[in-house]
C-alpha positions as CSV (number, residue, x, y, z in Angstrom):
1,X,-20.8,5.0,-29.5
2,X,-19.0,8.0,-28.3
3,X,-15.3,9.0,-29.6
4,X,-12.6,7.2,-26.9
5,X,-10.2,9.7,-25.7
6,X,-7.0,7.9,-24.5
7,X,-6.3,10.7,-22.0
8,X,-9.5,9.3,-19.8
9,X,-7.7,6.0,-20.0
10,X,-4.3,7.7,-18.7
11,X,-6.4,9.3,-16.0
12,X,-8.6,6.6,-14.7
13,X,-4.9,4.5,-14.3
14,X,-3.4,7.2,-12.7
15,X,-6.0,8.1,-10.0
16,X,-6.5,4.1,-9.7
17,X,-2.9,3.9,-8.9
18,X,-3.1,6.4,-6.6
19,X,-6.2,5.1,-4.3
20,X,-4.5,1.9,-4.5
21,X,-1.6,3.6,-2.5
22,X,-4.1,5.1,-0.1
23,X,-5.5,1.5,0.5
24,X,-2.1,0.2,0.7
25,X,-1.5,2.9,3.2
26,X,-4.4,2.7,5.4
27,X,-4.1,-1.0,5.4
28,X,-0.7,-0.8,6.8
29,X,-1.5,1.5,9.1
30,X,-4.2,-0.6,11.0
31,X,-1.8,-3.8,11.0
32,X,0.8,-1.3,12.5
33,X,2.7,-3.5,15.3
34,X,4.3,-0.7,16.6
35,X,1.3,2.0,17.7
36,X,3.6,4.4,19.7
37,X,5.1,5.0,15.7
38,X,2.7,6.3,13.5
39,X,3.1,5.1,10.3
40,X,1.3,8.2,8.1
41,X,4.8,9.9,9.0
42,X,7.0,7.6,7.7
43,X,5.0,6.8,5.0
44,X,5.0,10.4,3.7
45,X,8.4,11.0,4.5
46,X,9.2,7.9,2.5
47,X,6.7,8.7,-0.6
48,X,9.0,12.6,-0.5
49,X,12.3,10.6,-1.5
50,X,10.8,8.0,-3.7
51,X,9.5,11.1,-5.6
52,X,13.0,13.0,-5.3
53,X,14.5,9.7,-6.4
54,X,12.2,10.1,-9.5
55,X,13.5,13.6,-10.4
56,X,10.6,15.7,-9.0
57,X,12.3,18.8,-7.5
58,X,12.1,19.1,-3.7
59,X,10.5,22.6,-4.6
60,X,7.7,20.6,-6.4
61,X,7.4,18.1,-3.7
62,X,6.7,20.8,-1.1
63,X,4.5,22.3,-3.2
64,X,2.4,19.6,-4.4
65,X,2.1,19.0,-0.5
66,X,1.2,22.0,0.8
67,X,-1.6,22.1,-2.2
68,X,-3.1,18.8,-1.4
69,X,-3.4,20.3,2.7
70,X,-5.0,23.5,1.1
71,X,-7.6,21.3,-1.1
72,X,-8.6,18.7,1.7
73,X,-10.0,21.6,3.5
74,X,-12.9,22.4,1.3
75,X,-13.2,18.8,0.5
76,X,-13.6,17.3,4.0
77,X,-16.1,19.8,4.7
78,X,-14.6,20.5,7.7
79,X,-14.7,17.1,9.4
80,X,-11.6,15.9,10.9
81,X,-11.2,12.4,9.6
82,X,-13.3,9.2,8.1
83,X,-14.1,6.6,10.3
84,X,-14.4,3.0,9.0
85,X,-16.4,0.7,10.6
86,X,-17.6,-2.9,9.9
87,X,-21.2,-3.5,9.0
88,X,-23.0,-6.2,11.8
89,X,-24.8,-7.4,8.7
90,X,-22.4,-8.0,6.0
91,X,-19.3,-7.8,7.4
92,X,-18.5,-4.9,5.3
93,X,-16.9,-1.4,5.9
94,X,-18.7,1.4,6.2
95,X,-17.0,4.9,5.9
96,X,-18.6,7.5,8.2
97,X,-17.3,10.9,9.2
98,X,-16.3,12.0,12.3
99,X,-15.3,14.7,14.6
100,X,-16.6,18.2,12.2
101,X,-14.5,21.2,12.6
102,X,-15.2,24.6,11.5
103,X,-13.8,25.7,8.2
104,X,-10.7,28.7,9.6
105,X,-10.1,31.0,6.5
C-alpha cells in the first residue's frame, strides 16, 4: 500500500470545491429568468468581493484573474466554449466543443 500524503487529500477537497462552484455556476446560469442579464458577470464580480471580504488583496484578485484568462488559452485549445447537450439515449449530458478559434500569441 502506498504512503498517504495528506496534501493530496487537501488538494482533491480544494479542486472538488471548486468544480462544485463551476456547477453551481453553470446551473444558475441556464435557470437564469432574466436572459438580457448575464449572470457570468455578476457572478464574478460577486466571487471578487467575497474574496476581498476574505483578506485576499485586490492586487491578488486581479492577478489570479488575469492568470486564469492567460491559462484557459492553451487549455481550450483554441475553441471558444463547451457545449452541453442531452444524450437522446440516456438522457445524459454530453460536453462537446464548439466554435475553434486560432490560438493569437
Amino acid at each position: 500500500m502506498a504512503d498517504y500524503d495528506p496534501d493530496d487529500k487537501w488538494q482533491d477537497e480544494w479542486m472538488e470545491t471548486v468544480h462544485r462552484v463551476g456547477v453551481a455556476l453553470c446551473e444558475k446560469h441556464l435557470s437564469n429568468p432574466w436572459p438580457h442579464i448575464s449572470a457570468l458577470p455578476v457572478a464574478m464580480r460577486y466571487l471578487a468581493t467575497e474574496l476581498w471580504h476574505r483578506r485576499f488583496s485586490q492586487t491578488k484578485i486581479r492577478e489570479a484573474f488575469e492568470l486564469a484568462i492567460l491559462e484557459l488559452l492553451p487549455y481550450a485549445a483554441g475553441y471558444e466554449k463547451r457545449l452541453w447537450e442531452l444524450s437522446p439515449n440516456s438522457g445524459h449530458l454530453l460536453n462537446t466543443v464548439i466554435g475553434r478559434h486560432e490560438l493569437r500569441r
